[in-house]
C-alpha positions as CSV (number, residue, x, y, z in Angstrom):
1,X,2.0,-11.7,-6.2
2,X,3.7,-10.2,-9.0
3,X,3.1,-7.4,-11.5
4,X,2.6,-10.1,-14.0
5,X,-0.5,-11.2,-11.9
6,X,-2.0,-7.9,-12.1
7,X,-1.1,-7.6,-15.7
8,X,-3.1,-11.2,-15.9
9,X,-5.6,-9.8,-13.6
10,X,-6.5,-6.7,-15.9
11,X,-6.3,-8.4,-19.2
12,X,-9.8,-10.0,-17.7
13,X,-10.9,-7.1,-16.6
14,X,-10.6,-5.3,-19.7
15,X,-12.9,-8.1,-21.7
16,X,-15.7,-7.5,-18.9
17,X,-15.8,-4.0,-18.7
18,X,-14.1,-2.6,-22.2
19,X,-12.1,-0.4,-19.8
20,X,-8.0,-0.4,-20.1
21,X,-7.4,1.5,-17.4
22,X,-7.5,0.5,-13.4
23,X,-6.8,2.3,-10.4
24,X,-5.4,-0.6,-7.4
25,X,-5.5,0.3,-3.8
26,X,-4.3,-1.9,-0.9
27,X,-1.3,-4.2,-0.2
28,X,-0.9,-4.6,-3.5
29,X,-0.3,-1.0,-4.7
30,X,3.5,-1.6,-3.9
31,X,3.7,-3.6,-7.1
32,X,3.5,0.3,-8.9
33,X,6.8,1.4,-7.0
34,X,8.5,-1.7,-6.4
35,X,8.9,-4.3,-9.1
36,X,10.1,-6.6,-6.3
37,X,8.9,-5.3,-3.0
38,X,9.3,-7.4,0.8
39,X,7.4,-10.6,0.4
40,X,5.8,-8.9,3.5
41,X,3.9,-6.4,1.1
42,X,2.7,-8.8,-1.6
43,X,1.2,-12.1,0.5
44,X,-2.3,-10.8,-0.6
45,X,-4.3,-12.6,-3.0
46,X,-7.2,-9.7,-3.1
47,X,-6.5,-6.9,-5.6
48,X,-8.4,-4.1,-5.0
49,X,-9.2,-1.8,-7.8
50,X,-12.1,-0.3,-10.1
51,X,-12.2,0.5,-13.6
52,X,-10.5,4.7,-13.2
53,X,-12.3,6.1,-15.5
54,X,-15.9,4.4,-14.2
55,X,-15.6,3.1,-11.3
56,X,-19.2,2.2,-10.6
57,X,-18.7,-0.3,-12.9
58,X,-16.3,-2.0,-10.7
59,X,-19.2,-4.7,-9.1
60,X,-19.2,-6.2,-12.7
61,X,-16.1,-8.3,-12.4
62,X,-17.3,-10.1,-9.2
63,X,-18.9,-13.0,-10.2
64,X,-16.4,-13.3,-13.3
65,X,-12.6,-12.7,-10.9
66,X,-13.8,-12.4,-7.6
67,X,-13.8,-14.3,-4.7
68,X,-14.9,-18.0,-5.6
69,X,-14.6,-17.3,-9.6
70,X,-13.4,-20.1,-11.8
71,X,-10.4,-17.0,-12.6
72,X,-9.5,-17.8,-8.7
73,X,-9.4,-21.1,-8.9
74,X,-6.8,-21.6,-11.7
75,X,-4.8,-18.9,-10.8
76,X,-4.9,-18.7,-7.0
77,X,-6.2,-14.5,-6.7
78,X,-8.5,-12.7,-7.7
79,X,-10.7,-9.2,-8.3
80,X,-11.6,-7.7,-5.1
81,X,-14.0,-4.1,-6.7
82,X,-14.1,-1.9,-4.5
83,X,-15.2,1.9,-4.4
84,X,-13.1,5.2,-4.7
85,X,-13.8,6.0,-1.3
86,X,-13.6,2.7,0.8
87,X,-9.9,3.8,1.4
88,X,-9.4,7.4,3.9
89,X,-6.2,8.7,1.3
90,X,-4.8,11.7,2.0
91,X,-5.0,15.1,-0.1
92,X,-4.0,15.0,-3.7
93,X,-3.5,11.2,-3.8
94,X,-4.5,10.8,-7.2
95,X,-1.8,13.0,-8.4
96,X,0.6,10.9,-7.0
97,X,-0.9,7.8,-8.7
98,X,1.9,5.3,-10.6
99,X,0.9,4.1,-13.6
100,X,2.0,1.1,-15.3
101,X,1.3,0.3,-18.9
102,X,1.6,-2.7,-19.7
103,X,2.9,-4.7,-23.4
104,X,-0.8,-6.1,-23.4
105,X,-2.6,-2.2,-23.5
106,X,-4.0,-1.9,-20.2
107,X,-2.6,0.3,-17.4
108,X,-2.4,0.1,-13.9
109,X,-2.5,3.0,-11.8
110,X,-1.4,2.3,-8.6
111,X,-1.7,4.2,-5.4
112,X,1.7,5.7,-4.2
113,X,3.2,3.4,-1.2
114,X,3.0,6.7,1.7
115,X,-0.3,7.0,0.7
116,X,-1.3,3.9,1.0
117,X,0.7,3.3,4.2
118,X,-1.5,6.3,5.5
119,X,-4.9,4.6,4.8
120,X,-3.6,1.3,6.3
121,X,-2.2,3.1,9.1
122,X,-6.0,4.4,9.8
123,X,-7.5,0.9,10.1
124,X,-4.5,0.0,11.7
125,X,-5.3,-3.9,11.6
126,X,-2.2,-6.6,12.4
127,X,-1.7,-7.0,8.7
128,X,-1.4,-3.6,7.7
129,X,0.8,-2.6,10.1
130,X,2.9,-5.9,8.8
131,X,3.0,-4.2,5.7
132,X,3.8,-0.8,7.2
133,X,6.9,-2.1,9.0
134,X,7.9,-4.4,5.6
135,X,7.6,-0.7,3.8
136,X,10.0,0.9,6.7
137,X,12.8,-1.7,6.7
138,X,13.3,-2.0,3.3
139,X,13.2,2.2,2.4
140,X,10.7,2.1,0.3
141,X,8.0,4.2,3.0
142,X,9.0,7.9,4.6
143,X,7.5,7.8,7.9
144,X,8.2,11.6,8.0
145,X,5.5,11.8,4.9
146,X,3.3,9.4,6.1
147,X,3.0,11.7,9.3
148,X,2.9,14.8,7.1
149,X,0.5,13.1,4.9
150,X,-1.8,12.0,7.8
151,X,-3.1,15.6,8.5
152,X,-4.6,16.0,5.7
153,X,-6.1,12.9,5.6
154,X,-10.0,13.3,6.2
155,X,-11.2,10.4,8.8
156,X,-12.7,10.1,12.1
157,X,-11.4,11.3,15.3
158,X,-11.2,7.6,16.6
159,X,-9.3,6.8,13.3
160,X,-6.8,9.5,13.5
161,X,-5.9,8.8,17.0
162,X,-5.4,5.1,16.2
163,X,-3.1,6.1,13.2
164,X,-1.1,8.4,15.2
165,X,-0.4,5.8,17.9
166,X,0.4,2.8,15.7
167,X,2.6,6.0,13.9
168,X,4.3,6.5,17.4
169,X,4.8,2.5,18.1
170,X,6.3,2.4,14.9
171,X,8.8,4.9,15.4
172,X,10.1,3.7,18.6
173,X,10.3,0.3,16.7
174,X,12.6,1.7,14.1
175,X,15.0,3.7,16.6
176,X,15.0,0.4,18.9
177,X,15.6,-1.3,15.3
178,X,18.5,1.6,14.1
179,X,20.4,1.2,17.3
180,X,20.2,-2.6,16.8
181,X,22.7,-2.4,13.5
182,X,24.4,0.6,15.2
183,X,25.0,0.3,18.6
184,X,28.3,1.9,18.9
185,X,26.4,5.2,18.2
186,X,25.6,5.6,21.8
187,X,29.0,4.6,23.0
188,X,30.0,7.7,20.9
189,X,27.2,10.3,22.3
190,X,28.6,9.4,26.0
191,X,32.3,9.9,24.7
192,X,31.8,12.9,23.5
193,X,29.6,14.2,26.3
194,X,32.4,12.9,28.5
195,X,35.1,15.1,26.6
196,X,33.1,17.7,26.9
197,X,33.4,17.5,31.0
């Protein structure tokens, strides 16, 4: 998936509901910081978003570019509407929304990738954390503000303690991962601790 895609996407969108401007949540948020993100981040077909400034009005495009829609079948995606609060997003999310505008007039405003890792991180399902660790290797997610991030993040107790494990797999995974490029950085530690004697 591309930005194009979403531009596409919208363009529909816009002729079904007279709105121009979309919030999109999920996978595909990455599109807003990353013109060309891991193809690990983008292998979704669903694009979840709502009309921002009406969002109940997001069931409308269903039938028209949802799932089984003539739109899906020539193009190969399609609409997935979903509600402002099917995600659990931190604090102050929507400030840190990234909006797109598009040549064609409408606007995407897409969630900020630590955000989004956070709600993914709370479901915590194989594919998210798939995207998670495409975010990590490639710099484009802070695990330090995703962790920041998670406490004020308002889900159950359950989900919390799922995110902060899957947080604390991940982290060994990138230090086992750092000292894979850099394993002469050990060697060093023990020389130095050995001058030191």
């Amino acid at each position: 998936m591309k930005r194009a895609d979403i531009e596409l996407l919208l363009n529909q969108a816009k002729l079904l509901t007279n709105h121009s401007h979309f919030v999109i949540i999920g996978s595909l948020s990455i599109l807003g910081a990353a013109e060309r993100p891991p193809e690990s981040m983008t292998v979704s077909i669903d694009v979840d978003l709502y009309p921002r400034d009406d969002p109940g009005r997001a069931s409308e495009m269903a039938s028209h570019l949802g799932l089984g829609s003539a739109f899906e079948e020539e193009h190969g995606f399609y609409a997935d509407p979903v509600s402002p609060r099917l995600a659990s997003l931190p604090e102050g999310w929507e400030s840190r929304m990234i909006p797109i505008k598009f040549q064609s007039g409408v606007t995407a405003w897409f969630i900020e990738p630590n955000d989004a890792a956070v709600s993914k991180y709370v479901r915590s399902e194989p594919r998210d954390r798939a995207w998670i660790r495409g975010g990590l290797s490639a710099g484009i997610l802070s695990m330090p503000t995703i962790e920041y991030r998670l406490q004020e993040t308002y889900a159950d107790d359950s989900e919390i303690d799922l995110a902060k494990q899957s947080i604390k797999e991940d982290k060994a995974w990138l230090a086992e991962k750092d000292f894979g490029r850099h394993p002469d950085r050990k060697i060093r530690k023990g020389a130095r601790r050995g001058n030191e004697r």
